[in-house]
C-alpha positions, 0 to 999 in steps of 0.5 A, a space after each residue: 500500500 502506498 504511503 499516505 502523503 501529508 497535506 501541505 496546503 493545510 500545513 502552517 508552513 513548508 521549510 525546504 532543505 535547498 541542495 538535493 531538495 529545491 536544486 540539483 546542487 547536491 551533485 555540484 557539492 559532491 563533485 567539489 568535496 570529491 576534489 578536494 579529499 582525494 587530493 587531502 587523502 592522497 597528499 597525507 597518505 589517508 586511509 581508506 580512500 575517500 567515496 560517495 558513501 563519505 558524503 552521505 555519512 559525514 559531509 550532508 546537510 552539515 555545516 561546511 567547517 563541521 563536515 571537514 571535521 567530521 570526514 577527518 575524524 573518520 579516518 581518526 585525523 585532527 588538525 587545527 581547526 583555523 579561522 574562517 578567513 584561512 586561506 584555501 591552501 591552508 592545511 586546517 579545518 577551515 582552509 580545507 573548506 573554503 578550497 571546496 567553498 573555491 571550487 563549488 562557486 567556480 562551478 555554480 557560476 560556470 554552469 548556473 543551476 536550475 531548480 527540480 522541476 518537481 521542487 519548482 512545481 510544488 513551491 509555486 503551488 503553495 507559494 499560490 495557496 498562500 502556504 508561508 515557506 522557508 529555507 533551511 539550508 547549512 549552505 553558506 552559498 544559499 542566497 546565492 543559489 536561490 539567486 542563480 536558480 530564480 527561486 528566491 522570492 518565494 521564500 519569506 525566510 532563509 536560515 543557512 549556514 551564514 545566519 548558523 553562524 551568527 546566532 550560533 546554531 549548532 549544525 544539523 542533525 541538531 534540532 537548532 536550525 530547522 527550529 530557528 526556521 520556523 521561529 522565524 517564519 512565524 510558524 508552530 514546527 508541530 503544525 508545519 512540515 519541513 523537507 530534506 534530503 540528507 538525514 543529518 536533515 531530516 534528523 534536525 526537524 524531527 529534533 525540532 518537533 515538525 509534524 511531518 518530516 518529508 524525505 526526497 530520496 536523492 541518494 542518502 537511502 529510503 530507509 536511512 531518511 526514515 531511520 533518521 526521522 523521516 515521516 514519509 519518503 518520496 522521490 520527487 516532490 512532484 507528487 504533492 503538486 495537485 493536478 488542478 496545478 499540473 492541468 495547464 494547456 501546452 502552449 506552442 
């Protein structure tokens, strides 16, 4: 029997995830990060070798500087961890990821980004019935790929990775910055739904009491979403678009 879906049009808000939920970004960071480790793990004789399996286990959904450490910590390294304005040559937390932060800009501005076309239905969808909607995202490059992708403006609130580190939220599987969202989108997490793709993400709004945890399966797993708290699994959100939204005459 299929999963029954929740109803987002009746939720008091939506709080996307943006990379590997609103966008295709997901893929860009894994490239970006797959460049930079395998030239770390190589260069400082690291063990085993960097996969994608790495992204998905400790870099996903979590602040950039957390995600180095948490990779690093993996293979049992420490370095120092450096300030945020480290050079990206510099051999420390933080000059580890801005050479990734480096990479990943030099590819969304050569490239663009486009949103799912799923994602994009769906958001003009609730966008039209009045849903408030926000942003969640431990990106620092948030503002900049909503921007690219023309998706800003349907999103009352963005709370990324710049906003976690001026308040100080600890990153994501914390419950810290999916509660954060909803406070600032004037919403209750228990009468709201939020969307993620990673389940360090989804573990976050389940933390923050959301009423439904809606995971997009880009990769991390269905049954590691809703290990981590997702309610409902999904792999496009093109299937809570209703068909008055999709019924529209093609045009030449």
């Amino acid at each position: 029997m299929p999963e029954a879906l929740p109803d987002l049009f009746h939720a008091d808000g939506v709080l996307f995830d943006l990379d590997g939920v609103l966008t295709p970004t997901a893929e860009v960071h894994m490239r970006a990060w797959k460049v930079v480790f395998d030239d770390v793990f190589a260069r400082w004789g690291i063990t085993p070798p960097y996969t994608d399996a790495d992204y998905y286990d400790y870099v996903d959904g979590k602040k950039r500087y957390d995600g180095v450490a948490s990779l690093l910590r993996s293979r049992n390294v420490e370095v120092p961890w450096g300030e945020v304005d480290d050079d990206p040559s510099a051999e420390t937390i933080c000059g580890i990821g801005n050479r990734k932060n480096a990479a990943f800009a030099e590819s969304l501005r050569g490239q663009g980004i486009a949103p799912f076309p799923g994602s994009l239905a769906l958001v003009e969808a609730l966008h039209a019935a009045g849903i408030p909607l926000g942003v969640v995202s431990s990106s620092k490059n948030a503002e900049e790929v909503l921007a690219a992708a023309d998706i800003r403006s349907f999103f009352r609130v963005v709370v990324d990775g710049v906003v976690a580190e001026r308040d100080g939220l600890a990153s994501k599987p914390a419950a810290d910055m999916f509660a954060a969202g909803a406070t600032a989108l004037g919403v209750d997490p228990a009468r709201s739904v939020a969307v993620e793709d990673a389940t360090s993400g989804a573990a976050s709004a389940a933390a923050a009491g959301y009423a439904s945890v809606i995971g997009v399966d880009r990769g991390a797993g269905a049954d590691a979403l809703r290990a981590a708290g997702a309610t409902v699994v999904v792999d496009d959100l093109a299937v809570f678009v209703p068909a008055s939204h999709t019924d529209t005459p093609e045009t030449a």
